[in-house]
C-alpha positions as CSV (number, residue, x, y, z in Angstrom):
1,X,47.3,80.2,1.8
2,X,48.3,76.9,0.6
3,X,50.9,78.4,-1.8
4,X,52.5,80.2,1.2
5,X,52.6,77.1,3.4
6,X,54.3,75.5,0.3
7,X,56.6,78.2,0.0
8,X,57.7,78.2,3.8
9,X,58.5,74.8,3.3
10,X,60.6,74.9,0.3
11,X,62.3,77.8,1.2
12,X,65.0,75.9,3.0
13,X,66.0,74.6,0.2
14,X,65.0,76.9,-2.9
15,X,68.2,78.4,-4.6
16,X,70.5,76.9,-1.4
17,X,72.9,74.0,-0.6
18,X,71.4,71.5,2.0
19,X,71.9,68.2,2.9
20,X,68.9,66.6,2.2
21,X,69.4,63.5,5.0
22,X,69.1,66.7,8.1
23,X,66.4,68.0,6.4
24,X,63.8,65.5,8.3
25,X,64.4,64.1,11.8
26,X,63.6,60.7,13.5
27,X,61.1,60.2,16.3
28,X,60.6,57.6,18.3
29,X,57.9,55.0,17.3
30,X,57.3,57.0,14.4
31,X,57.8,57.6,10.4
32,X,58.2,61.6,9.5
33,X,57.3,62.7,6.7
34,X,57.9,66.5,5.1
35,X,57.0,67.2,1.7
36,X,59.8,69.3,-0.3
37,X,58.3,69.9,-3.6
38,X,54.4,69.3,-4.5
39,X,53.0,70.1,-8.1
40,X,50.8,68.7,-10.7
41,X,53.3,67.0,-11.8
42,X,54.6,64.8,-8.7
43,X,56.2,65.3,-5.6
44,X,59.4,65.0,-3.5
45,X,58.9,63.8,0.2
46,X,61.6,63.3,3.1
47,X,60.9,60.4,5.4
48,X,62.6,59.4,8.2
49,X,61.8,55.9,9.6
50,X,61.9,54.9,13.1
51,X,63.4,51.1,13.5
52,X,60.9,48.7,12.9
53,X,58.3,51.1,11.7
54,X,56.8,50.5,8.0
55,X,54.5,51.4,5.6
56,X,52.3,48.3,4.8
57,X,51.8,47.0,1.1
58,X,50.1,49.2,-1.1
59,X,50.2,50.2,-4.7
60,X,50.6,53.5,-6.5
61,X,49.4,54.9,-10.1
62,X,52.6,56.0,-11.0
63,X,56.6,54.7,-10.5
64,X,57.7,56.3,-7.1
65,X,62.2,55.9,-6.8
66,X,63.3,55.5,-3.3
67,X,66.5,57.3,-2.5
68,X,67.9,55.3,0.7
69,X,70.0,58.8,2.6
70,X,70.5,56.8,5.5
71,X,70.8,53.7,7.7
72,X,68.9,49.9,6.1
73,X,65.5,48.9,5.0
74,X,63.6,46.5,3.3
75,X,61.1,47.2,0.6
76,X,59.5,44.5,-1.3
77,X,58.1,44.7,-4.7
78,X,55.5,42.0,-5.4
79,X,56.4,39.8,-2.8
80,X,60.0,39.8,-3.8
81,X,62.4,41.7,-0.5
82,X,65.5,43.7,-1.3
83,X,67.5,45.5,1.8
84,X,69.0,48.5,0.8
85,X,71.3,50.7,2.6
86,X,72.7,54.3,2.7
87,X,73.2,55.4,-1.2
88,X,71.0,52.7,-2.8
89,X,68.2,53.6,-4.9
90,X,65.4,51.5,-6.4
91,X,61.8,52.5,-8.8
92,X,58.8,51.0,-7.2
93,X,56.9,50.3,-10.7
94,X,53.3,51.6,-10.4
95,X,50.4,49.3,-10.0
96,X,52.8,46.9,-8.1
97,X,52.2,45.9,-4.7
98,X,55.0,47.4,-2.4
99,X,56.0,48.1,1.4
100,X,58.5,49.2,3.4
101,X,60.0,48.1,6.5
102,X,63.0,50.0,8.6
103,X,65.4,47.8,9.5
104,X,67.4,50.4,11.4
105,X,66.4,53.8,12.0
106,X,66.2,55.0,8.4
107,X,65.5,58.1,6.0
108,X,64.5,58.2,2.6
109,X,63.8,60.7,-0.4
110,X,60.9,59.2,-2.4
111,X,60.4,61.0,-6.1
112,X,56.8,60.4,-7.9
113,X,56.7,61.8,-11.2
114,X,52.7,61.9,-12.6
């Protein structure tokens, strides 16, 4: 069942073209999220961040690179802020305190490998 679920959710994008920033939409007051690839080996998850909504600090096992696809946030990295915009990237090192913060509305493609 799981497998299927997994499938139905991939299968936008499995052998096709998309744009991955339409893939997930805003909401108001919210963060979406929508997992596009999930296996032993790490994932590949779509958020889209409403303005002012976050994710407070919290560390990983494992180096996670943010992929900004649209509008301005701020994710700091042991205390240290950085703002990044459409078509910036940045690795999150694992075991390193991080959050984010959107300063706009704001979508994201985060990429953990295990």
């Amino acid at each position: 069942m799981a497998e299927k679920e997994e499938r139905r959710r991939q299968g936008k994008l499995l052998g096709r073209v998309a744009r991955l920033v339409d893939q997930v939409d805003y909401q108001d007051d919210s963060i979406v999220s929508q997992q596009i690839v999930k296996s032993d080996e790490g994932n590949v998850t779509l958020f889209a961040f409403d303005q002012g909504q976050g994710l407070s600090e919290h560390t990983t096992p494992f180096d996670a690179l943010v992929q900004v696809l649209d509008g301005e946030a701020e994710i700091t990295i042991a205390g240290k802020p950085l703002k990044l915009k459409e078509g910036d990237a940045v690795i999150m090192p694992a075991s390193q305190p991080h959050a984010v913060k959107a300063l706009s509305r704001f979508k994201m493609l985060l990429t953990m490998i295990r």
